[in-house]
N, C-alpha and C positions, 0 to 999 in steps of 0.2 A: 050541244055542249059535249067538249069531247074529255074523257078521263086522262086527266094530263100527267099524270103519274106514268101512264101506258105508251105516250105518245114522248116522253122527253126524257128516255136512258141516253147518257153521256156516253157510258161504254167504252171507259180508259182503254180494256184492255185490248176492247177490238182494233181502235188506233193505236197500240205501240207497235201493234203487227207491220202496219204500211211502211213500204221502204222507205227510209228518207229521201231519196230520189224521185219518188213517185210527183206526177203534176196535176194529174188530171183521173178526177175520181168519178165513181156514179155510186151515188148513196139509195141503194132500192129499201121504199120503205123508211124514207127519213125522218118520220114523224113530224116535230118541230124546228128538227135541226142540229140537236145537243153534241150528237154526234159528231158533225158535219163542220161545224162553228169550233171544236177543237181541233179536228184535221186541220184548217186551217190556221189558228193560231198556231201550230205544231212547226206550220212550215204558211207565214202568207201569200208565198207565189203561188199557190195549190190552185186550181180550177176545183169547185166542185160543185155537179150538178145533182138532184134528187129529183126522187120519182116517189108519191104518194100517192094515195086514194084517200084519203080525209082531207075533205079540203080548208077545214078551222085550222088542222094541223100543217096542211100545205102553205098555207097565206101567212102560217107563221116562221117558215121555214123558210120562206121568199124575203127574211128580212137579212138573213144568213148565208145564207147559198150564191151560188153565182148566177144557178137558173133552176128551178123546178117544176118539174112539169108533173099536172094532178090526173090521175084517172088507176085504175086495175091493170097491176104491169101482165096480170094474164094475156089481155083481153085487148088494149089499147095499140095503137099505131106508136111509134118512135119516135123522134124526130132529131135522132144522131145520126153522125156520121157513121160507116165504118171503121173499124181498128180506129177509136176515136179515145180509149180510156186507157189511162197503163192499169188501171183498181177497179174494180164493182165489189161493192161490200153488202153484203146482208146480214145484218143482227138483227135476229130473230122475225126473220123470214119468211123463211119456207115453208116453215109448220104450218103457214095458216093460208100454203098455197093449194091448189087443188092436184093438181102435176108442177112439183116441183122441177124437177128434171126437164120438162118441156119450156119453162123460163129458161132455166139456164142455158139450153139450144138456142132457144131464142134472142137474148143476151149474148152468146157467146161471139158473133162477128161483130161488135161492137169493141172488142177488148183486141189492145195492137198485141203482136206475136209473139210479143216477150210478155204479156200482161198477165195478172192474178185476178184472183176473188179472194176475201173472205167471208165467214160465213160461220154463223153459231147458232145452232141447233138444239134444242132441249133432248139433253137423255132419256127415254124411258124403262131404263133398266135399273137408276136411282132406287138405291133399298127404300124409299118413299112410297113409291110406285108398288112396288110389290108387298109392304104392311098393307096397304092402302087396299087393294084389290084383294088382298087374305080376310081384311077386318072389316070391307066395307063393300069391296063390288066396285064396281065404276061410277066415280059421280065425277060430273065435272064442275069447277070453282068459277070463280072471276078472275083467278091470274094462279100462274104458276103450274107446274107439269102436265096437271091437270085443264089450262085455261080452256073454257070451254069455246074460245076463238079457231083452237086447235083444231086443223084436220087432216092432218097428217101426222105420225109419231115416229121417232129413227132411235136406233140403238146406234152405238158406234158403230158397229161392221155394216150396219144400212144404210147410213151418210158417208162413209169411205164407196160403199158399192157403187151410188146412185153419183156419185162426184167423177168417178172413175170412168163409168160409163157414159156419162155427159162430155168426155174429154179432156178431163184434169187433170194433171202430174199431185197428188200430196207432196208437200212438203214442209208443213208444219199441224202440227194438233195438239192440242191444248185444252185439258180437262179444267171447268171448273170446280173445283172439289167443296162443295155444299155439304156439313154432314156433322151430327154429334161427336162430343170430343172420345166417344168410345169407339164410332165407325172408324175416328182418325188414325184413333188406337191401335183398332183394330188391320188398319190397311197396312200403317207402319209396321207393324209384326208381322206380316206375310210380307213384308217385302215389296209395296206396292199392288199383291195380285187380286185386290178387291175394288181397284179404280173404276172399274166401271159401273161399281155401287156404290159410289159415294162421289162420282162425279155428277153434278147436275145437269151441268153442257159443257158442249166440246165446241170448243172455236178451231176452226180449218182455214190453212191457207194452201191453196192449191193453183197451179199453173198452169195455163194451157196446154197441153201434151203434144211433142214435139208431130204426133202423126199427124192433128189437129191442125193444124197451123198451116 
């Protein structure tokens, strides 16, 4: 029995990113498909394929999708083509990869020359995280900065770094700003310069880098 709360975020925001143009998607980590099943109503010419490891979640996903293939995208064989996606999206990802960076190598000749990724990451510089570690030490939860699914954790400048270095152009990030109306407050009066504590995650969209290709 799988917690379907975990396996079925829609994830507007990570779809308004995809260009309108785009055709052919690969959803790593699809859960059920919530996501997947909007892309496509967004635009119904869309191809979109997914890749899971639950497989409750996968067979649910396969009602949605064009094609899903179930297994550890660490760990499993492929069965795309080359330069096959103009998209690979990963919402909420990586964090719970072992080498993240090693997927995305892995991943990357799958994606045509022009193609992206998106990809949304949990912050762990969130003023949450640092209460949390002053009042309490490290525990980890059932969901949230803390999930203890998590094994891997990125600041903003460490998901720019590892993105970069995998071969990606930035060029889009977008904080999701989680935070009491006094953090809000308080970011607006600086001027913005507290966004990295009061953003929860950052969604990236990044491009194959011209050297890359």
């Amino acid at each position: 029995m799988i917690e379907y709360g975990y396996y079925e975020n829609v994830r507007p925001e990570v779809a308004a990113l995809v260009d309108a143009g785009t055709k052919t998607i690969l959803d790593v980590g699809c859960g059920t498909g919530r996501l997947s099943a909007l892309l496509k109503k967004l635009d119904p010419k869309r191809t979109v394929f997914g890749v899971e490891q639950n497989e409750q979640a996968a067979s649910d996903a396969c009602k949605v999708l064009d094609s899903v293939v179930t297994g550890d995208i660490q760990t499993m064989q492929l069965p795309f083509e080359s330069a096959m996606f103009d998209c690979m999206v990963f919402a909420d990802v990586l964090e719970h990869l072992i080498d993240p960076g090693a997927v995305l190598r892995k991943l990357r000749p799958y994606l045509k020359p022009q193609g992206y990724i998106i990809c949304s990451v949990p912050n762990m510089r969130h003023y949450t995280v640092i209460l949390k570690l002053i009042r309490r030490g490290w525990e980890y939860d059932d969901y949230g900065l803390f999930d203890r699914t998590h094994i891997r954790f990125f600041s903003l400048t460490s998901a720019k770094k590892m993105l970069v270095e995998e071969g990606f152009e930035l060029e889009h990030i977008e904080p999701r700003i989680v935070a009491s109306r006094k953090m809000r407050f308080l970011n607006r009066l600086w001027f913005g310069a507290l966004e990295e504590f009061v953003a929860f995650q950052y969604i990236f969209k990044a491009r194959l880098a011209s050297d890359w290709i």
